[in-house]
C-alpha positions, 0 to 999 in steps of 0.5 A: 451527567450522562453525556460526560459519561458517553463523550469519550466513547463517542470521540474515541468511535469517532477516531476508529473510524477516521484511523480505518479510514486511513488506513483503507484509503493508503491499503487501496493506494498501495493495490494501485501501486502494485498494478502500476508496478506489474503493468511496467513489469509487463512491458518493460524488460528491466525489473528496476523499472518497474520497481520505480514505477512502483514507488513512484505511484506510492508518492512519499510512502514509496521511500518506505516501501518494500517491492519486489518484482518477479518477471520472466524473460518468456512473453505470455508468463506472468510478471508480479510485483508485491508491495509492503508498507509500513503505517502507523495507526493513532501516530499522535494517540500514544505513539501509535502502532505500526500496521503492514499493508502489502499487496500483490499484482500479477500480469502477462508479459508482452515484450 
């Protein structure tokens, strides 16, 4: 009797769990993405193709994905680029609800 009472916590602390999971594993995704976004920022002179660097390390979230990359023309000034993607948490528990994860890398332009 007991046990019945206690099952559905259990599953749904089980399903938190793997959901936080998912959702640190894709926000870490998205960080990497960015610093790849400001490594090409850094050393390439066009901002589009740090961009598509960009969605390129995101793999199919990247289509998803808002990006944009700062970068002067003066070597030494910083480069950003700040990325945004949607993801829903509990997609197939009651349609689920969508979260942003963003992040945002700076570094210094060589060229």
């Amino acid at each position: 009797m007991e046990f019945a009472l206690v099952l559905p916590l259990v599953l749904l602390t089980l399903v938190a769990i793997v959901e936080l999971t998912v959702a640190a594993r894709t926000q870490l995704e998205v960080v990497n993405a960015a610093r790849e976004g400001a490594r090409t920022a850094a050393t390439v002179i066009d901002p589009a193709e740090a961009a598509a660097a960009t969605r390129r390390s995101l793999g199919s979230a990247g289509a998803d994905a808002r990006v944009s990359v700062s970068r002067p023309h003066v070597v030494g000034q910083d480069a950003s680029v700040s990325v945004t993607v949607p993801h829903r948490i509990a997609a197939g528990l009651f349609g689920g609800f969508e979260v942003r994860l963003s992040a945002r890398a700076v570094m210094r332009v060589e060229l």
